[in-house]
N, C-alpha and C positions, 0 to 999 in steps of 0.2 A: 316483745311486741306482738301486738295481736295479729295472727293471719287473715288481711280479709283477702274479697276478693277470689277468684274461681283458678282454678288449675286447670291452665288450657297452655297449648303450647301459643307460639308467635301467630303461626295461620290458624289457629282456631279461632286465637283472637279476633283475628281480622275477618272472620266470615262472620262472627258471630255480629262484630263492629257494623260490619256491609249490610248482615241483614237489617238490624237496628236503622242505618241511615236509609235506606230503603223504606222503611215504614214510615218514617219522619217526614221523606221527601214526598212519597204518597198524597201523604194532607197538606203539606205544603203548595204540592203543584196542581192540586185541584180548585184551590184557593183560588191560584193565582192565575188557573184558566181561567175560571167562569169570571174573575172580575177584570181580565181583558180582553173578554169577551163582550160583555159591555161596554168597555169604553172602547173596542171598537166600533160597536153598534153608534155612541150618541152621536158621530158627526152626522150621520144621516138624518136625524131628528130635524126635525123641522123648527126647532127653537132651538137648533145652532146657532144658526143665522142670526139673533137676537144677542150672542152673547158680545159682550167688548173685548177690548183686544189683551185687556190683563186676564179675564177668563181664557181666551181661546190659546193665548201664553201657556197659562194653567193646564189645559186640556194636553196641548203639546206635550210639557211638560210631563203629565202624567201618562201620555202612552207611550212615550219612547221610555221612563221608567220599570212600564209595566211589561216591555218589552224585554227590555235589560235583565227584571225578575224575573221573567220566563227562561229566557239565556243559561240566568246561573242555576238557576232548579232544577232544569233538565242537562245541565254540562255533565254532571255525577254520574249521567247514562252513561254519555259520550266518553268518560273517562272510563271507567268496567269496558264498553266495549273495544276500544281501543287499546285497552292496556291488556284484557283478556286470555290467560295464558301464557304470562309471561312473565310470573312466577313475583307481581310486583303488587298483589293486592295490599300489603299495608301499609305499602308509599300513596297505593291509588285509595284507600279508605280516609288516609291523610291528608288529602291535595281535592276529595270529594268533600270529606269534613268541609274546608275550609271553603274551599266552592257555596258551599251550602249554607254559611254564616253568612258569606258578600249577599247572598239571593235573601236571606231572612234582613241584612240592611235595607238591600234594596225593595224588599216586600213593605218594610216601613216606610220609606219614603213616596213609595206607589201606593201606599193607603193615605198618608196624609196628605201627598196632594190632590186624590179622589175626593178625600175630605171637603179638603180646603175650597174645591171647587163647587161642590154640592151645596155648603153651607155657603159658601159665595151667593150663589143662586138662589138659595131657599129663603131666606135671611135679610139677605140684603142691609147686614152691619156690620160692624166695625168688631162683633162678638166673634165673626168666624173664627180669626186665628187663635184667638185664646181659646175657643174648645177644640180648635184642632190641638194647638200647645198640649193642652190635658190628657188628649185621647194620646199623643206621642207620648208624654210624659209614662203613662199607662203601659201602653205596649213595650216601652225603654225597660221598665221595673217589674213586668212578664216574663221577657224573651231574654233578658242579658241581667240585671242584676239579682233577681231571686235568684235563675241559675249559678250567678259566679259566685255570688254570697255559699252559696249551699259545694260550691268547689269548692272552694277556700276553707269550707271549713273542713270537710274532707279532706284534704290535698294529699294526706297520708294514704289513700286509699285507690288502687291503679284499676284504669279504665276495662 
């Protein structure tokens, strides 16, 4: 069997792991400021007012999501600094990982109902949902199945 993969002890691993999720989380949570950072901005807009009440559903909808993604993007801090020293970084690289997957779902569902509500608005048809459908569809076959495809096929090969 071929040897892949690096020669690092258990905590090498796991800083090497930490620093990796650290860069990920990076662009992730920059994302996901600046775009709830706008939808806190619209309720002030003046063509709030205007919208019905399945839009402002929608609106709802999507700032308590984007609120949610903000939550699990930044918990991975909360976790490093909490657990900090106390000799448990590759339980907390493990429980950040996963952290990190819920905030990349929930990053999904806080773009498509962005979507949903913009083309709502813009549109005004019956197309919105099916190009939001596409754009999920999209983001689905990006974030999670290219990735597991390409684990899978690896699977013999350690993190």
């Amino acid at each position: 069997m071929a040897d892949f993969g690096r020669h690092e002890t258990p905590e090498e691993r796991a800083d090497r792991r930490w620093g990796d999720l650290l860069q990920e989380l990076r662009v992730a949570q920059t994302g996901v400021q600046i775009l709830f950072g706008f939808l806190l901005a619209v309720v002030f807009q003046a063509r709030f007012t205007t919208l019905d009440a399945t839009d402002r559903g929608i609106y709802v909808t999507t700032v308590v999501l984007g609120a949610t993604t903000t939550g699990a993007l930044i918990g991975p801090v909360s976790f490093h600094r909490m657990l900090a020293g106390r000799r448990l970084k590759p339980q907390t690289v493990t429980w950040a990982s996963r952290l990190t997957v819920v905030g990349l779902v929930l990053l999904l569902c806080t773009v498509a109902s962005s979507l949903l509500l913009i083309l709502r608005v813009a549109l005004h048809s019956a197309l919105a949902p099916w190009l939001v459908a596409g754009v999920v569809c999209w983001y689905i076959c990006c974030w999670f199945v290219l990735p597991g495809l390409a684990r899978r096929r690896h699977h013999d090969r350690p993190s």
